[in-house]
NUPAPA-778425 format. One line per field, with one value per residue (C-alpha): residue in three letters; x, y, z. Coordinates in nm, 2 decimals. Example, Ala and Ser with C-alpha at 12.3 -4.5 7.8 and 13.67 -1.06 7.14 Angstrom:
2
vexdren	c(ALA, SER)
X	c(1.23, 1.37)
Y	c(-0.45, -0.11)
Z	c(0.78, 0.71)
END
This chain:
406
vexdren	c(UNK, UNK, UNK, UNK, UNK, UNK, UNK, UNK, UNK, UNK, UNK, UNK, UNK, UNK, UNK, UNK, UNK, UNK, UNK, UNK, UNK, UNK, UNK, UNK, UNK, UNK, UNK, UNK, UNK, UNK, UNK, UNK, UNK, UNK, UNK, UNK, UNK, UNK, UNK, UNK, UNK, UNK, UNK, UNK, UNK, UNK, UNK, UNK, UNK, UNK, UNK, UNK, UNK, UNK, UNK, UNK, UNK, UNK, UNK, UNK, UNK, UNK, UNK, UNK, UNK, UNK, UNK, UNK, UNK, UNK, UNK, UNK, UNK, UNK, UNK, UNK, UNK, UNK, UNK, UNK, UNK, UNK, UNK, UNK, UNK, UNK, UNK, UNK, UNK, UNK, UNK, UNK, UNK, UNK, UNK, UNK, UNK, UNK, UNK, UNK, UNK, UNK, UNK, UNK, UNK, UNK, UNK, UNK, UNK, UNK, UNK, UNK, UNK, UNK, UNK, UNK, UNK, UNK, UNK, UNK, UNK, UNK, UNK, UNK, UNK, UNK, UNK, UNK, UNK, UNK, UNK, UNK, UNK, UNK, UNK, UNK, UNK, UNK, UNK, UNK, UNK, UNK, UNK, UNK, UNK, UNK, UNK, UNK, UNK, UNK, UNK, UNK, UNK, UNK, UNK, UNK, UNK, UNK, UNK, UNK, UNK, UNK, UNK, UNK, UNK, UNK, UNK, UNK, UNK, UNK, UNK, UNK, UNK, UNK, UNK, UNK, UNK, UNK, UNK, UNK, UNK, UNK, UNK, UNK, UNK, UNK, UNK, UNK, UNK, UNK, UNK, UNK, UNK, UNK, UNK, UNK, UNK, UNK, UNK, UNK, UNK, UNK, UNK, UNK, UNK, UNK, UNK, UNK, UNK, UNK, UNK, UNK, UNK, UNK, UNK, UNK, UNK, UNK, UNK, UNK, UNK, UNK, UNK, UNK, UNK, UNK, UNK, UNK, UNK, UNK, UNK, UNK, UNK, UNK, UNK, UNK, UNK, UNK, UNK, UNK, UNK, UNK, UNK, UNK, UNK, UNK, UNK, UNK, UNK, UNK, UNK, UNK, UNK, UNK, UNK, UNK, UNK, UNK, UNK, UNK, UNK, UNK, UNK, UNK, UNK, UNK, UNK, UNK, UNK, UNK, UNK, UNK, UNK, UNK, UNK, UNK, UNK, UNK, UNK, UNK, UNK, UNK, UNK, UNK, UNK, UNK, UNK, UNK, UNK, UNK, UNK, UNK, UNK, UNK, UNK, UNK, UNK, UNK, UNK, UNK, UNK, UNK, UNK, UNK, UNK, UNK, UNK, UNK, UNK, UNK, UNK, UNK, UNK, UNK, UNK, UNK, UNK, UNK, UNK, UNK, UNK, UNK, UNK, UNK, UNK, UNK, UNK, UNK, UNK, UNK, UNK, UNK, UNK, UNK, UNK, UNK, UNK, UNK, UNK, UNK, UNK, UNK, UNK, UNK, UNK, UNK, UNK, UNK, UNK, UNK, UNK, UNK, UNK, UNK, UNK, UNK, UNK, UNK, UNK, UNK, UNK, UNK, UNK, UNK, UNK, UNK, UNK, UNK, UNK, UNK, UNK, UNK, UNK, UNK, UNK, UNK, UNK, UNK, UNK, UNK, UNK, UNK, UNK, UNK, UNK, UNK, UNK, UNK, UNK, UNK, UNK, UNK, UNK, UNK, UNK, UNK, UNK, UNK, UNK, UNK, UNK, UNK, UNK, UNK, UNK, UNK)
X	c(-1.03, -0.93, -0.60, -0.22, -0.13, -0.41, -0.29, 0.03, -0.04, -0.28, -0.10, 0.02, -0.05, 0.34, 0.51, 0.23, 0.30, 0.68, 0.59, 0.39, 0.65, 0.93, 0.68, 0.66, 1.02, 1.08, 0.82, 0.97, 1.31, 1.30, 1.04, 1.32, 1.52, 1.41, 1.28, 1.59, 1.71, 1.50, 1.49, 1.87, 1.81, 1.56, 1.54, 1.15, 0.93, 0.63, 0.87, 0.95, 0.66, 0.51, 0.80, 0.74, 0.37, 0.26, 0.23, -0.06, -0.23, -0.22, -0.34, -0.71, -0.62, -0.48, -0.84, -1.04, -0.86, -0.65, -0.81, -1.00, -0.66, -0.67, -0.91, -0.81, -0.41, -0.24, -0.20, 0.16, 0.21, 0.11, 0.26, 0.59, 0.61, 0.52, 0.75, 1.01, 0.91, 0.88, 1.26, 1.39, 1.24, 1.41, 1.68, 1.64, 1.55, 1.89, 2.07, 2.30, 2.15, 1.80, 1.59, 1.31, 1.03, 1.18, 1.14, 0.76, 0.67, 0.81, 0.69, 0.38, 0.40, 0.46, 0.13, -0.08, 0.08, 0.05, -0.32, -0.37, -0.12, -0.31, -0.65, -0.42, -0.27, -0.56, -0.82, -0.57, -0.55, -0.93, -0.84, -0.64, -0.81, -1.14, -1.38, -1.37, -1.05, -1.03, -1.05, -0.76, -0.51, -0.57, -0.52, -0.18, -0.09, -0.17, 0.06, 0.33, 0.26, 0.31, 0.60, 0.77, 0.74, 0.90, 1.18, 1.17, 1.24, 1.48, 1.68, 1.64, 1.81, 2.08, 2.13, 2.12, 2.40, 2.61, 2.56, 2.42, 2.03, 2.11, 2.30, 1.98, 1.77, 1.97, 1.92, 1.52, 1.54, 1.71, 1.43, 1.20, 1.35, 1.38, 0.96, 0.94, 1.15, 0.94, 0.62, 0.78, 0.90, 0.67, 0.34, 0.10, 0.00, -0.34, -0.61, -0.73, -1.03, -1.22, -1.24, -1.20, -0.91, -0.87, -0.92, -1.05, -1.43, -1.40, -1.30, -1.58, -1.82, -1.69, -1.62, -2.02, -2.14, -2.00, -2.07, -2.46, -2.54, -2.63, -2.50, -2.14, -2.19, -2.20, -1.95, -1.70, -1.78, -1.74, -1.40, -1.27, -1.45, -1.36, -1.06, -0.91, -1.06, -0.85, -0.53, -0.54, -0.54, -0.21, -0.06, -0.04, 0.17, 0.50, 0.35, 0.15, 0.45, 0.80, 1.03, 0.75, 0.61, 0.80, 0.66, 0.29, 0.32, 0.49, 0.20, -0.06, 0.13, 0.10, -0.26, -0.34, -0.12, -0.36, -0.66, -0.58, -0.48, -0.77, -1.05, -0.84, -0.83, -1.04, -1.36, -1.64, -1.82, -2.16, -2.04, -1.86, -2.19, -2.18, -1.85, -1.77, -1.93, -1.80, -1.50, -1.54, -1.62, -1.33, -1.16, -1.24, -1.38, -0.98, -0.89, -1.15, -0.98, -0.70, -0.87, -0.76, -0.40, -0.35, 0.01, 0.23, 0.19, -0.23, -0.15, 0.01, -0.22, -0.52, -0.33, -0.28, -0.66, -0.78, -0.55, -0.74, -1.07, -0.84, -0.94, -1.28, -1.15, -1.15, -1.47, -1.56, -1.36, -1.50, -1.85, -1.77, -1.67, -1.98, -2.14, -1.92, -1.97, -1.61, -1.50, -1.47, -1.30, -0.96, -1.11, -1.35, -1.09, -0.82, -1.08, -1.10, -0.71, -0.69, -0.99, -0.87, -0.51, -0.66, -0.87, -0.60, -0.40, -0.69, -0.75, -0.40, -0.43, -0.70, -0.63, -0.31, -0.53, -0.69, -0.43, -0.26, -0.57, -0.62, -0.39, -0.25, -0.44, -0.78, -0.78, -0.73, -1.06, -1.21, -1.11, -1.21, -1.54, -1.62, -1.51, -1.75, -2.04, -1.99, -1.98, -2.27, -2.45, -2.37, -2.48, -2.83, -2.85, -2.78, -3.03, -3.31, -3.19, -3.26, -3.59, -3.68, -3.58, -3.77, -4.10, -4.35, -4.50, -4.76, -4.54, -4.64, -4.37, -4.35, -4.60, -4.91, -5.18, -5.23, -4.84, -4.75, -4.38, -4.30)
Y	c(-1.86, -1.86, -1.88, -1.73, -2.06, -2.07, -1.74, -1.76, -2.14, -1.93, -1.89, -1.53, -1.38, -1.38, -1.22, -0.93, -0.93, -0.88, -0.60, -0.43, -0.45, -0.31, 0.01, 0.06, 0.04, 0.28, 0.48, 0.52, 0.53, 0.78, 1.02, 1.05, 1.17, 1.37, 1.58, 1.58, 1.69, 1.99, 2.07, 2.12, 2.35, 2.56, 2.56, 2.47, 2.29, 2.30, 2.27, 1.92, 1.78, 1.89, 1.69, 1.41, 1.38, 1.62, 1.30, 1.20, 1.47, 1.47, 1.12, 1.30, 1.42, 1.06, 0.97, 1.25, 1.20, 0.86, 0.59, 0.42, 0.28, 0.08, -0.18, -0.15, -0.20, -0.56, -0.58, -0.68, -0.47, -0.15, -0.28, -0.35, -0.02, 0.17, 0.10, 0.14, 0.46, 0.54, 0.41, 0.62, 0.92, 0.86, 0.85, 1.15, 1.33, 1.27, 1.46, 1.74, 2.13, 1.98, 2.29, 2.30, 2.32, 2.01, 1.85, 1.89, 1.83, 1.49, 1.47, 1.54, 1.31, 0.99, 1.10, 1.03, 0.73, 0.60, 0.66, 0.43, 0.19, 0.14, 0.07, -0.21, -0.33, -0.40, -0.44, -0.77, -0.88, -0.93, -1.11, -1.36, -1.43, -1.66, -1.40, -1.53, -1.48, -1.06, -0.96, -1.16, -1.09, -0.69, -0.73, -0.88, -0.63, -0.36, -0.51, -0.59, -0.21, -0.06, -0.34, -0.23, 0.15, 0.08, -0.09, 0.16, 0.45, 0.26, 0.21, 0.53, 0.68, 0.51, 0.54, 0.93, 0.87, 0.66, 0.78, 1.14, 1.17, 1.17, 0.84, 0.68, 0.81, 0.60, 0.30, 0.36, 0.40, 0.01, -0.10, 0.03, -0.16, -0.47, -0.41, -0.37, -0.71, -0.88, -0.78, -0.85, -1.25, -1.31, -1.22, -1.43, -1.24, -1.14, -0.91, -0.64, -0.64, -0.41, -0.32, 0.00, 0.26, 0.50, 0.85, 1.12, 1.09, 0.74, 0.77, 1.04, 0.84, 0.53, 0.71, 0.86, 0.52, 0.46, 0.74, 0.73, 0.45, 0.50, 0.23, 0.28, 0.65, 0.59, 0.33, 0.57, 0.86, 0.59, 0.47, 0.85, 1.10, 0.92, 0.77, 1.11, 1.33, 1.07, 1.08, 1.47, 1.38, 1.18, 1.48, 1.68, 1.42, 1.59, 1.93, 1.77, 1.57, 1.67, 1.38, 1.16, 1.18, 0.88, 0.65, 0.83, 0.69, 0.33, 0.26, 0.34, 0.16, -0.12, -0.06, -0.07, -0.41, -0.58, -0.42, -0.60, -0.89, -0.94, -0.86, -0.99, -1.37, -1.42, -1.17, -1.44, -1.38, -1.29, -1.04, -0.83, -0.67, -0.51, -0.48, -0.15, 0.15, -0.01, 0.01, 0.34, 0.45, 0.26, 0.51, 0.84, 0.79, 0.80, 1.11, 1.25, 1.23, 1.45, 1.75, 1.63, 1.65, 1.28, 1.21, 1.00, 0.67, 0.72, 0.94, 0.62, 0.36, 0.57, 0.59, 0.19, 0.15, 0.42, 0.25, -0.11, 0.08, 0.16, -0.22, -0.08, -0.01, -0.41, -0.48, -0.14, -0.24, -0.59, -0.45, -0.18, -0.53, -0.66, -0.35, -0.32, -0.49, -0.71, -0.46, -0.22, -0.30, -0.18, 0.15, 0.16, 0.03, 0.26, 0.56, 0.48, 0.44, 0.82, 0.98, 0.81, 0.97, 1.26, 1.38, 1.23, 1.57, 1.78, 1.69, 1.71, 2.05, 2.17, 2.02, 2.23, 2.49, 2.41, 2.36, 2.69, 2.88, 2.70, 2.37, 2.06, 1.89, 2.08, 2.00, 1.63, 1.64, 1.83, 1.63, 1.31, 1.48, 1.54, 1.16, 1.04, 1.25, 1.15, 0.82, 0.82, 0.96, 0.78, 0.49, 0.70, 0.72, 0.31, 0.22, 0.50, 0.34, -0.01, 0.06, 0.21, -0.09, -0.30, -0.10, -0.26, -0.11, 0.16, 0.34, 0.15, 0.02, -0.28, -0.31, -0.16, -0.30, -0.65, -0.66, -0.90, -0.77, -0.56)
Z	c(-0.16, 0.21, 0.31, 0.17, 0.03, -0.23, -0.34, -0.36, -0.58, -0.80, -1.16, -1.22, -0.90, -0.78, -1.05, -1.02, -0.63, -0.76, -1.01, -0.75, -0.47, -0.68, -0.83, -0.45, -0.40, -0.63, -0.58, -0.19, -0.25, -0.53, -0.36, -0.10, -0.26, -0.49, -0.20, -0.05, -0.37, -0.42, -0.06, -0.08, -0.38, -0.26, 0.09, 0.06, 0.31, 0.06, -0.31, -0.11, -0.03, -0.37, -0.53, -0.27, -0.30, -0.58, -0.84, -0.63, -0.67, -1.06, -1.08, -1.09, -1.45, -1.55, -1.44, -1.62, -1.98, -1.97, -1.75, -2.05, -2.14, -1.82, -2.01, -2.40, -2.32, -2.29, -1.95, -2.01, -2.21, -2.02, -1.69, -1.87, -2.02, -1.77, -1.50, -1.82, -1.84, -1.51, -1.48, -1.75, -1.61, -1.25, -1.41, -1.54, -1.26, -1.12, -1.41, -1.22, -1.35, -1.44, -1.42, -1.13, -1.38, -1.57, -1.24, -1.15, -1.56, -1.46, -1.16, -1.35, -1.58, -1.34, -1.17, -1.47, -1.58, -1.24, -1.25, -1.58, -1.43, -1.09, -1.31, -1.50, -1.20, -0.98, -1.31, -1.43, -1.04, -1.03, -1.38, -1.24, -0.93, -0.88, -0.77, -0.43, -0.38, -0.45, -0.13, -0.02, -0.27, -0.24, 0.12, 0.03, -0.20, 0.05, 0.31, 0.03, -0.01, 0.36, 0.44, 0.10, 0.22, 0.53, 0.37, 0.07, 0.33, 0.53, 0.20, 0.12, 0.40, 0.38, 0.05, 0.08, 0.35, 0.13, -0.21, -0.24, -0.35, -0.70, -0.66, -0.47, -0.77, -1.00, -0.78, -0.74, -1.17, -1.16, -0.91, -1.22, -1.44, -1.27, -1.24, -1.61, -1.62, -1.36, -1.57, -1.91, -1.87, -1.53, -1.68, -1.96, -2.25, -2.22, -2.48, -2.33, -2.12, -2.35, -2.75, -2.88, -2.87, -2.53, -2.58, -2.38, -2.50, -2.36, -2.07, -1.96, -2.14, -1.90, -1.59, -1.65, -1.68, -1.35, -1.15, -1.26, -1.05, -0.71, -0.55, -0.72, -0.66, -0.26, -0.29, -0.42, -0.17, 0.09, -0.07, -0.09, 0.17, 0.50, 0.39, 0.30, 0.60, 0.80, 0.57, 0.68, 1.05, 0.97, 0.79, 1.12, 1.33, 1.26, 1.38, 1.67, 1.80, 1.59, 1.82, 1.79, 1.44, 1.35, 1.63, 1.51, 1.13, 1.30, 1.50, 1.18, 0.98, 1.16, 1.28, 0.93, 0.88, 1.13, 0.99, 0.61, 0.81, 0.93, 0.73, 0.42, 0.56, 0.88, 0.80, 0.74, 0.42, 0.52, 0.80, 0.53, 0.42, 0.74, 0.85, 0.64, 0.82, 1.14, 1.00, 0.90, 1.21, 1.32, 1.14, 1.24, 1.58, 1.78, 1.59, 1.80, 2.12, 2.01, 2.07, 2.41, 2.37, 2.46, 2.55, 2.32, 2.48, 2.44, 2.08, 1.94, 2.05, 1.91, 1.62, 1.56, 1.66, 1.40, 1.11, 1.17, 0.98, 0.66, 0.64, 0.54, 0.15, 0.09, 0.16, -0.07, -0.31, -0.27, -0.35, -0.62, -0.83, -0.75, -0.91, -1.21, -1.53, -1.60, -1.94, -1.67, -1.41, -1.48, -1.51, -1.19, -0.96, -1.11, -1.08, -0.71, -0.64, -0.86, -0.66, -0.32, -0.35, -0.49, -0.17, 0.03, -0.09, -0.08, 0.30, 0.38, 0.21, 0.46, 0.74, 0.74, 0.66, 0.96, 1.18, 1.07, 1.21, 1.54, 1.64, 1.52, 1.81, 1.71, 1.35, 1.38, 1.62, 1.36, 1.10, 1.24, 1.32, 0.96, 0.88, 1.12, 0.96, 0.60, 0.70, 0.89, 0.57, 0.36, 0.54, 0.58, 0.18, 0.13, 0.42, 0.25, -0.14, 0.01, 0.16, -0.15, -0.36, -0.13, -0.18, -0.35, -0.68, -0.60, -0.37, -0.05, 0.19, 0.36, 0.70, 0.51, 0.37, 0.56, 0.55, 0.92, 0.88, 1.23)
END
């Protein structure tokens, strides 16, 4: 599968576009403004953000205890009522008086849901494609993703202009609801992808299987390390450039547009392979010339050539299905999406922590710098696993013993 319109002609793979795009929406709209909302009340930078972003960060415990449901639930099902209950509690979040620690239980709450429901999401998406074709429709809904964003935020804004933040809250719980809708009548019924209840016991005894495999192993430190490190250099464009933060997060966004773009429908097939660490690279390597100060203009084009390497994450993603047995693929690809926005927050976290000790400018260098050495690592490890899987028996190595190979 090659181009959009065998996609988009592929049964079932529209009405999941829809239910993703309108969990974005609401996702966006709502996460504005519910910070505005408890910003208001508490005069809190950091309350804000924690109501803003905080759900990502408690996606790790809907991967530690929950994420075996993301293979034993009716995909239908689960997507349905998940974005139902993702709609009802929106709704109410925007109940005048509602207590601050009501507010982050729910905020809680959506986090690990979200984590089962990314491992539904993307686990019935490699369903429905041919296996081919994977690589392509993630691509899509990553750009249905940052697109939706934009337009999420934009409608957000104006909504808090027009109808007070508790007012756009309501109107991000109907964009819910219209998800749960989309994913009620648009999707087949199908059985789950796996037998056997969830529980907590499965889900370690799952997520072990998965992690003691080498090659997964690396393949999930490549999906999370770099990835994050970068994520942090991002956090510090509203404290490296306040009047131009907006422009910063424009410009990746649309780096990162490109990146999917390409790799998604142009990348030949037997380049991927190799494409990934130069992509991760890609990355890091621009963050690096911060620690000059660039000026905007050179700040924002660094920024849209540093976003084309998120691209990296398909062909990962692309290869951690290769390595990952079909009953569990709702669980592996929702234990990447938890542990990605997982260390995204944790490297946010230091490279504040960073920044707060030195500069802005400094910390993005460093932060890069550390992006570029796990990367670089890592692709040490899976050239050293290779050449030991290449070995003949007896422990000698290719070139020995009459061997003509050079």
């Amino acid at each position: 599968m090659r181009t959009y319109r065998e996609l988009l002609r592929t049964p079932q793979f529209r009405p999941l576009f829809a239910t993703t795009a309108t969990q974005v929406a609401g996702q966006t709209t709502s996460g504005l403004a519910l910070g505005s909302l408890v910003y208001a009340a508490t005069d809190s930078p950091l309350l804000a953000a924690l109501s803003m972003f905080g759900s990502s960060l408690a996606q790790v415990i809907g991967a530690s205890v929950l994420m075996s449901a993301a293979d034993r639930l009716p995909p239908r099902a689960a997507l349905s009522g998940m974005a139902l209950a993702f709609g009802l509690a929106t709704a109410v979040l925007a109940v005048p008086g509602l207590p601050l620690p009501a507010v982050f239980a729910i905020v809680l709450a959506q986090g690990v849901i979200a984590a089962v429901g990314g491992g539904v999401r993307y686990g019935l998406l490699n369903e429905v494609l041919p296996k081919d074709g994977y690589l392509l429709g993630r691509s899509v809904l990553n750009m249905c993703a940052g697109l939706t964003q934009v337009g999420g935020y934009a409608l957000g804004g104006l909504l808090l202009v027009t109808l007070s933040a508790r007012g756009t809250l309501l109107v991000a719980a109907a964009l819910y609801l219209t998800g749960a809708a989309v994913a009620r009548f648009g999707l087949a019924r199908r059985p789950p992808r796996a037998t056997g209840r969830p529980s907590v016991a499965e889900t370690w005894r799952i997520n072990t299987v998965l992690w003691s495999s080498g090659p997964r192993r690396r393949t999930y430190l490549a999906l999370w390390v770099p990835n994050g490190l970068v994520v942090g250099c991002e956090s510090l464009f509203v404290p490296y450039s306040p009047d131009r933060a907006g422009l910063l997060f424009a410009f990746a966004a649309l780096g990162m547009l490109i990146g999917d773009t390409a790799v998604g429908r142009f990348l030949a097939p037997r380049t991927r392979a190799r494409a990934a660490t130069p992509l991760l690279l890609l990355l890091a390597a621009p963050y690096l010339l911060f620690a000059t100060r660039p000026a905007v203009p050179l700040a924002l084009a660094l920024a849209l050539l540093a976003s084309v390497g998120f691209a990296a994450s398909l062909l990962l993603q692309e290869r951690l299905m290769a390595l990952t047995p079909d009953g569990m693929t709702g669980q592996a690809l929702g234990l990447h999406s938890s542990g990605m926005l997982t260390l995204q927050g944790v490297a946010a976290s230091l490279a504040g922590t960073v920044a707060q000790w030195t500069t802005p400018a400094t910390a993005m260098s460093v932060m890069a710098g550390a992006s570029v050495a796990v990367t670089l690592a890592l692709a040490g490890a899976e050239r050293r696993a290779a050449g030991s899987a290449d070995a003949p028996a007896g422990g000698r190595t290719p070139g020995t013993a009459g061997s003509t190979s050079g």
